[in-house]
C-alpha positions as CSV (number, residue, x, y, z in Angstrom):
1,X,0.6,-53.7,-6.2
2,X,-0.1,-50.1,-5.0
3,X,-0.6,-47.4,-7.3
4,X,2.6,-45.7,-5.5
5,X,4.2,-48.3,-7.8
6,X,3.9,-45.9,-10.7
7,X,4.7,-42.8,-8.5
8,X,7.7,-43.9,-7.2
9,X,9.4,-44.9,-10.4
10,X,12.0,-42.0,-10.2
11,X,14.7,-43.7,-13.0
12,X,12.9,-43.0,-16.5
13,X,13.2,-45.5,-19.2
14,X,16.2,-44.4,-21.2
15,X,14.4,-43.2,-24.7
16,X,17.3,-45.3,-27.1
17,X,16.3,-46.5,-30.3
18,X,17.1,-50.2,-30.6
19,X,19.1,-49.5,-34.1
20,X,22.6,-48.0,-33.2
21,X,22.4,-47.0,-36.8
22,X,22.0,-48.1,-40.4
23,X,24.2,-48.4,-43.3
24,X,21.7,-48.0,-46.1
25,X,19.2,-50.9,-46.1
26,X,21.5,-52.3,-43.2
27,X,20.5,-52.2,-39.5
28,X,22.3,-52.4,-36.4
29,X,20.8,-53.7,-33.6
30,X,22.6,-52.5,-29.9
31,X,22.0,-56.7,-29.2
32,X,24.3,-57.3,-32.1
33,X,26.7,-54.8,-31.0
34,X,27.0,-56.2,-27.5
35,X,27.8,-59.8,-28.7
36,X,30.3,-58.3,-30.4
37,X,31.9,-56.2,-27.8
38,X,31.4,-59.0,-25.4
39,X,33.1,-61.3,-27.5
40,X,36.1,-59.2,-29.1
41,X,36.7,-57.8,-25.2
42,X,36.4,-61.2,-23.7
43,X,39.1,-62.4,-26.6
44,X,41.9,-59.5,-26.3
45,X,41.6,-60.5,-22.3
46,X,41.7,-64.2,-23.2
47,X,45.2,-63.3,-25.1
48,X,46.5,-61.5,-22.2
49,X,46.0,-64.3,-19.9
50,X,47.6,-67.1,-22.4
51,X,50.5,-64.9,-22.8
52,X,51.4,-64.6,-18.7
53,X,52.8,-67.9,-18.4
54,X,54.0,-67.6,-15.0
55,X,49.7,-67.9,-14.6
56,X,49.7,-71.4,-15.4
57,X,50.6,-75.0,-14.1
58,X,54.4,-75.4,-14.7
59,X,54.5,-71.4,-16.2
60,X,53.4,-72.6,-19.3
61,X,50.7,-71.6,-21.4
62,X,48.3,-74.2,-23.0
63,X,47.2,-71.9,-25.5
64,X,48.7,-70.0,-28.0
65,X,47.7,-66.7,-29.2
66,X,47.1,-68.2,-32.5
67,X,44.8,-71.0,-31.2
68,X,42.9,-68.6,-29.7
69,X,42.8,-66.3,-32.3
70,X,41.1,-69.4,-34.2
71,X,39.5,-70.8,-31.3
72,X,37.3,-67.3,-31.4
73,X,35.0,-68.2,-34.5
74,X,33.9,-71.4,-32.9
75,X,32.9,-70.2,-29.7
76,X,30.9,-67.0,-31.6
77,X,29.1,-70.3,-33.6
78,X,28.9,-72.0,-30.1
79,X,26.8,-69.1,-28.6
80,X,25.0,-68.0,-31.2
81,X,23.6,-71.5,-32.3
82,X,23.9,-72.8,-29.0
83,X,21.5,-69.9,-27.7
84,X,19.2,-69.5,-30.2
85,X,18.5,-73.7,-29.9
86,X,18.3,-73.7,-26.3
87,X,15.6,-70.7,-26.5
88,X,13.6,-72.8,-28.9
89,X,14.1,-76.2,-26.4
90,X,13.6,-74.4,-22.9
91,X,11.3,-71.6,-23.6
92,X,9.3,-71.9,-26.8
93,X,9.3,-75.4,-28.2
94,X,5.5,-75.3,-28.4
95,X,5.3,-72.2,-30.9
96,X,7.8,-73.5,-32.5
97,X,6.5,-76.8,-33.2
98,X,3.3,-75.0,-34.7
99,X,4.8,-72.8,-37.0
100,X,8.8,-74.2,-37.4
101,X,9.9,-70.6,-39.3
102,X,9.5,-69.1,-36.0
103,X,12.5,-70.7,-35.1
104,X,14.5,-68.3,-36.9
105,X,12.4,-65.4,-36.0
106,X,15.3,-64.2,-33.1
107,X,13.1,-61.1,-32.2
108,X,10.8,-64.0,-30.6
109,X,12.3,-64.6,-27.8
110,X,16.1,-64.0,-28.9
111,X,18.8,-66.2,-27.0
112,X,19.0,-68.4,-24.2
113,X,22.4,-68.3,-21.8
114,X,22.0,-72.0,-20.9
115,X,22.3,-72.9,-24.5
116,X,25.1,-71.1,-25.0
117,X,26.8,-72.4,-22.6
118,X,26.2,-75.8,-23.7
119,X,26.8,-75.0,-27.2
120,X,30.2,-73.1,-26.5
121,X,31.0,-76.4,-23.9
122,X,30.4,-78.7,-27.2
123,X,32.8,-76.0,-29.2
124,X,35.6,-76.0,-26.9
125,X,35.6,-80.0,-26.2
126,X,36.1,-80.5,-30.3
127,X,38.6,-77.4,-30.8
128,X,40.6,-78.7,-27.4
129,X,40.8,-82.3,-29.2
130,X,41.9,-81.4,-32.2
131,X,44.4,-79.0,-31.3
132,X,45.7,-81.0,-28.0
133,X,45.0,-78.4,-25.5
134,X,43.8,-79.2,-22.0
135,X,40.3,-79.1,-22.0
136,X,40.1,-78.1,-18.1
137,X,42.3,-74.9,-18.9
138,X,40.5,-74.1,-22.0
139,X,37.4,-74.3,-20.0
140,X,39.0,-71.6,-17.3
141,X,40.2,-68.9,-19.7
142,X,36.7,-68.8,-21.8
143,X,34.9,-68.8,-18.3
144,X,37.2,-65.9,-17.0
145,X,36.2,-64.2,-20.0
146,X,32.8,-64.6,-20.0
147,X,31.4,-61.9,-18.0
148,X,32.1,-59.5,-20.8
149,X,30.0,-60.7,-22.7
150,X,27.0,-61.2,-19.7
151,X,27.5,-57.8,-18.6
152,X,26.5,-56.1,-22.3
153,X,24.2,-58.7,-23.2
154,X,22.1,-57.6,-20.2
155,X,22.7,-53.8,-21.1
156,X,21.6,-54.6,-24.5
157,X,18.5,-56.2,-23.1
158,X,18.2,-53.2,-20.8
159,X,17.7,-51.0,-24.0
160,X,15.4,-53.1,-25.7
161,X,13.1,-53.0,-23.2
162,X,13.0,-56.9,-22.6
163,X,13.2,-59.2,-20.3
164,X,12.3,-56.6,-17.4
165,X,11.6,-57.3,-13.8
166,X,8.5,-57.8,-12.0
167,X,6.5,-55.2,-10.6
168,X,7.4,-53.4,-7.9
169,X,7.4,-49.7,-5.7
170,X,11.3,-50.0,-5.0
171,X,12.7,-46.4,-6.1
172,X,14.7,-47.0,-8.1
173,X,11.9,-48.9,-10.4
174,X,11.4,-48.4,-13.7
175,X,8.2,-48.2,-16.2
176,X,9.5,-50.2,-19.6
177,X,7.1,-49.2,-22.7
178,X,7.1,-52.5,-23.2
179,X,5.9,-53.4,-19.7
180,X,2.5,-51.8,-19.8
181,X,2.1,-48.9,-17.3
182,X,3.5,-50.2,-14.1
183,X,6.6,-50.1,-12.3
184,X,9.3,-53.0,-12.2
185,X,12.4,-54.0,-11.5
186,X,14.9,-53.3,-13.5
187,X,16.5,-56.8,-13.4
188,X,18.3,-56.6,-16.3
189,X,20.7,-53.8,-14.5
190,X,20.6,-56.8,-11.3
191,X,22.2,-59.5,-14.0
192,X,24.4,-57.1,-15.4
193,X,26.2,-56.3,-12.3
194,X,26.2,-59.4,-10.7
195,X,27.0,-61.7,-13.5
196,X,29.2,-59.1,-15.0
197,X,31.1,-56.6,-13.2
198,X,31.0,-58.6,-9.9
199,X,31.7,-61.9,-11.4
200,X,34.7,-60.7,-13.8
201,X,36.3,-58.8,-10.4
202,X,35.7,-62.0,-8.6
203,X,37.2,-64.3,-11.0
204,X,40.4,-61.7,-11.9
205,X,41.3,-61.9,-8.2
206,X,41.3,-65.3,-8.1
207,X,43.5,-65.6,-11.5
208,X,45.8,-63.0,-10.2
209,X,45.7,-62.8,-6.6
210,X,45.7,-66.6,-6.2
211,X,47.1,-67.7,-8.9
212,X,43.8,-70.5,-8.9
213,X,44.7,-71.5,-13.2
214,X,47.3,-73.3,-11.9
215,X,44.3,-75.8,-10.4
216,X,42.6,-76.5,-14.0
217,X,38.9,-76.7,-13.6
218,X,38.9,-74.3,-10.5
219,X,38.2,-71.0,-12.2
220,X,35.3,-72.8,-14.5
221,X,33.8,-74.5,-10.9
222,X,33.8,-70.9,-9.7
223,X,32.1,-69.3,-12.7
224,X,29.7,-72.0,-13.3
225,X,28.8,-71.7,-9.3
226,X,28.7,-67.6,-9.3
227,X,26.9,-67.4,-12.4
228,X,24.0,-69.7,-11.2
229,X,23.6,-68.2,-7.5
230,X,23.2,-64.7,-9.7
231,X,20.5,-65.7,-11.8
232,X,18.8,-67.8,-8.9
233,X,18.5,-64.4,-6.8
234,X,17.7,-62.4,-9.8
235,X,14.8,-64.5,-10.9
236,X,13.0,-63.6,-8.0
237,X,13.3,-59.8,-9.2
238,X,12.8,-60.8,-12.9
239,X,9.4,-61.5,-14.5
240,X,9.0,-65.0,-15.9
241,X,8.4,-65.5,-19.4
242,X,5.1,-65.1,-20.7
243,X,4.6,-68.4,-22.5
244,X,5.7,-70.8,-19.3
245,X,5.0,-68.0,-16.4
246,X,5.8,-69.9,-13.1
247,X,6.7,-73.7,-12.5
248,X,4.8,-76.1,-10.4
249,X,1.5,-73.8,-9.9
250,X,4.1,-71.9,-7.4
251,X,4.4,-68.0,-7.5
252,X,8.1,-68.1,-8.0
253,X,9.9,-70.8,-9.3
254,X,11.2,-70.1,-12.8
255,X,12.6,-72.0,-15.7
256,X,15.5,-69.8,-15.1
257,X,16.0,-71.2,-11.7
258,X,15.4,-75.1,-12.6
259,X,18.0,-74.5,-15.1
260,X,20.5,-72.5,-12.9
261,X,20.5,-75.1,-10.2
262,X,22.4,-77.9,-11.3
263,X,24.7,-75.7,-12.0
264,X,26.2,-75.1,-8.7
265,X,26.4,-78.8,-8.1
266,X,28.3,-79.0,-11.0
267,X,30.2,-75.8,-10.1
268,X,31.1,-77.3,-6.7
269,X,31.9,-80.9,-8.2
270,X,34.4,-79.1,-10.7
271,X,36.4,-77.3,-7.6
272,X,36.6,-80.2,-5.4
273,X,38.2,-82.1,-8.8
274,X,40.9,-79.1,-9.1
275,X,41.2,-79.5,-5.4
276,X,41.9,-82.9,-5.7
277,X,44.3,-82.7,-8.6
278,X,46.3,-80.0,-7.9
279,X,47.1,-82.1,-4.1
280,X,48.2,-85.1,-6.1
281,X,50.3,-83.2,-8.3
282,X,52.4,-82.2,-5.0
C-alpha cells in the first residue's frame, strides 16, 4: 500500500470516548446505547405498522400492540444471547474453548449479526406459537424493523474504533487508533448505509408503496436477500478478523461472506413461497 495511504486520509477519526457517560460506578457504553435505540425505534415503528390494518392480508392485523409490546423482551434476549453465542461459534470458539470465561468477556469480540438473527428467528417461532400469530407476518414486521437497529449498531462500532476496513488511499479513508498508523476504509459507515438507511427506505416502499405484507414471507425474503448482498460487497472493504483472517488460503473470502451467502438463497426461496401463496389465495 503506498505511503499516500496515510496522506490522503482527509476524514479524521472522530475523538469520542466510548462511555456516553457514567452514573457513579455505572458506565455507559455508546454500543449499549445503540441496541437500545435500535431496538425501542425498531418497536414504536413495529406498532405503527400492526396498527394500519388496511397493510395486511384481509386489512387485519396479526399483531396486537400488546403482543408486541411483550413480544419486545424476547427478541432483545434473542439478539443479545443469540449474538454473543454465534460470536463465540463462528469467530472465536478456539479461545474460548481454552479459557471458557472468555465467553462472557463481550469486549472480546462483542456480537455476531448471524447469531442474532438466528436467535431472534428461535424467539419469534416460540412467541408466534404460543400466542397464535402467523409466523410468516411476524417474521415481516421484525425484518422491516430491523435496520434500525443495523444502522446504529454499525455507528456504534464506528465510534469504538472496531471492526474497520482494510487499508486503503480512497479519500475519504480513515486512520482508526486502533488500526495502527495506516489508512482504511471506513466500512463500518459502508454497512451502516447500506444495511440501514438503504435497506429500511427499500423495505418501507415496498410495505407502503406496494402493499408486499399482504404476501407473508415477502418482506422477510427481501430483507434476508438485501441484508446478505450488503455484507457480501462490504466484506471486500472490511478487514477480516484477526483470529480467522481469510478463508481457503484466498486473499478475500471471509467468514462474513460464507455466512451471508445462504442467505440469499434462502431470501429468494422465501419470495418465490409469498409469490406462490398470495396466487393461490386469488
Amino acid at each position: 500500500m503506498p505511503i499516500a495511504a496515510d496522506l490522503l486520509a482527509i476524514m479524521p477519526f472522530p475523538d469520542i470516548d466510548p462511555i456516553a457517560f457514567s452514573i457513579g460506578p455505572l458506565a455507559i457504553h455508546w454500543y449499549g446505547l445503540a441496541y437500545v435505540a435500535g431496538i425501542l425505534l425498531g418497536w414504536a415503528y413495529a406498532r405503527r405498522l400492526a396498527a394500519n390494518e388496511s397493510l395486511w392480508p384481509g386489512n387485519v392485523s396479526p399483531i396486537s400492540r400488546t403482543q408486541l409490546d411483550d413480544f419486545i423482551v424476547w427478541a432483545a434476549l434473542g439478539v443479545v444471547l443469540g449474538g454473543r453465542l454465534g460470536y463465540i461459534f463462528f469467530y472465536d470458539l478456539p479461545a474460548v474453548l481454552r479459557s471458557p470465561i472468555r465467553a462472557l468477556e463481550i469486549w472480546n469480540g462483542g456480537m455476531s449479526f448471524h447469531g442474532g438473527l438466528t436467535g431472534t428467528t428461535i424467539a419469534m417461532i416460540l412467541f408466534a406459537r404460543r400466542n397464535a400469530i402467523p409466523i410468516w407476518s411476524l417474521f415481516d414486521i421484525v425484518a422491516t424493523v430491523v435496520p434500525f437497529g443495523l444502522f446504529f449498531g454499525r455507528i456504534a462500532n464506528f465510534i469504538n474504533g472496531e471492526l474497520w476496513g482494510r487499508l486503503t488511499d480512497v479519500p475519504w479513508a480513515v486512520v482508526f487508533p486502533t488500526g495502527g498508523p495506516f489508512a482504511r476504509h471506513p466500512s463500518q459507515l459502508y454497512e451502516a448505509g447500506l444495511e440501514g438507511i438503504v435497506l429500511l427506505l427499500a423495505l418501507a416502499a415496498l410495505v407502503y408503496g406496494m402493499r408486499a405484507l399482504k404476501s407473508p414471507g415477502f418482506i422477510t425474503g427481501v430483507f434476508v436477500c438485501g441484508y446478505a448482498l450488503s455484507r457480501i460487497f462490504v466484506e471486500f472493504f472490511r478487514e477480516p478478523d484477526a483470529q480467522l483472517g481469510y478463508l481457503l488460503g484466498t486473499n478475500w473470502l471471509t467468514m462474513g461472506m460464507v455466512l451471508s451467502s445462504p442467505m440469499i438463497l434462502l431470501g429468494l426461496w422465501a419470495m418465490l413461497r409469498a409469490r406462490r401463496q398470495a396466487a393461490l389465495q386469488l
